[in-house]
Steps between C-alpha positions, in 0.01 A plus 500: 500500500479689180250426203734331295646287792088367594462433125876333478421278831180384355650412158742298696213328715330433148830407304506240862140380414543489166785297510375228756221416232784304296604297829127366606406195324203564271329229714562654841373843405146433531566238813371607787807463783500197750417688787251705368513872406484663149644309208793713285223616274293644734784690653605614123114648458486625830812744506485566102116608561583654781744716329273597235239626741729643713614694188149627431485697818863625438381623162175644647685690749835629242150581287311728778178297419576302877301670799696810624498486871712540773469152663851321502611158604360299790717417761570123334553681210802768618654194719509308124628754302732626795689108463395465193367142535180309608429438842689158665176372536331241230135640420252452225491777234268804530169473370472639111862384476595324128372160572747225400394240250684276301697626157722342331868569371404722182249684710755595747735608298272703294391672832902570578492702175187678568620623860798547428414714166210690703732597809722608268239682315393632819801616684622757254223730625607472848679799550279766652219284528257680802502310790146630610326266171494157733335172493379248751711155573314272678690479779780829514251777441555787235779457315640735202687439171811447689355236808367288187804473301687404855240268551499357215861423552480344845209304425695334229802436718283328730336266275894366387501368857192327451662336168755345709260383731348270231781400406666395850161289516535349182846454625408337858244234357810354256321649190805581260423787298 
């Protein structure tokens, strides 16, 4: 995938967030789901955090201020970037990733703008960016300019799934929403 595909795949993924804010009832935002699990405003300041710090190291590393080494991607992270999705396998997020805490509405789609206005910002230095300026993810090793902004694309795919999860809970316990 090219630059401007990543940063046209996450605008969609962010239009897709963005747009499920006006279908969740203010009062179900906040509501943690029947069954447990994050809430939708935890998942909202999870990935939009996430983002953000994810686009920190992609700015360090377009910057050459990242560590210049030769270390590369663990084997967990060449198996996720070679299918380009998470693992099949539920487990908890990394330590040091954004922690997820409860926002509301406004703050959510204040965060939208800022990510998507940063990535932006961000990927127009792309082009020719050395891949030796890296920075460590907590669980795929060294990753450059380019692994980030890929990342940061996945990672947001995968948290829409989680989205629906809520809502099939919501859903299965005969909560209309």
């Amino acid at each position: 995938m090219k630059n401007h595909e990543v940063l046209a795949a996450i605008n969609q993924s962010l239009d897709e967030y963005r747009g499920r804010l006006d279908t969740i009832p203010d009062e179900f935002f906040t509501q943690t789901p029947p069954k447990g699990g994050w809430s939708y405003a935890e998942v909202y300041s999870h990935i939009l955090q996430a983002d953000l710090g994810s686009s920190i190291a992609m700015e360090r590393c377009v910057n050459g201020t990242a560590e210049p080494t030769k270390k590369g991607l663990n084997w967990l992270g060449r198996l996720f970037f070679i299918f380009n999705r998470f693992p099949p396998i539920k487990s908890p997020a990394p330590a040091g990733a954004a922690t997820a805490k409860k926002i509301d509405k406004e703050e959510a789609r204040n965060l939208i703008i800022k990510c998507r206005t940063r990535l932006h910002d961000i990927s127009q230095k792309l082009d020719g960016f050395s891949k030796h300026h890296r920075v460590q993810h907590p669980r795929l090793g060294m990753l450059h300019a380019g692994h980030w902004f890929r990342f940061i694309l996945i990672h947001t795919k995968h948290h829409l799934k989680q989205l629906n999860r809520i809502d099939a809970q919501f859903k299965s316990s005969g909560v209309k929403h």
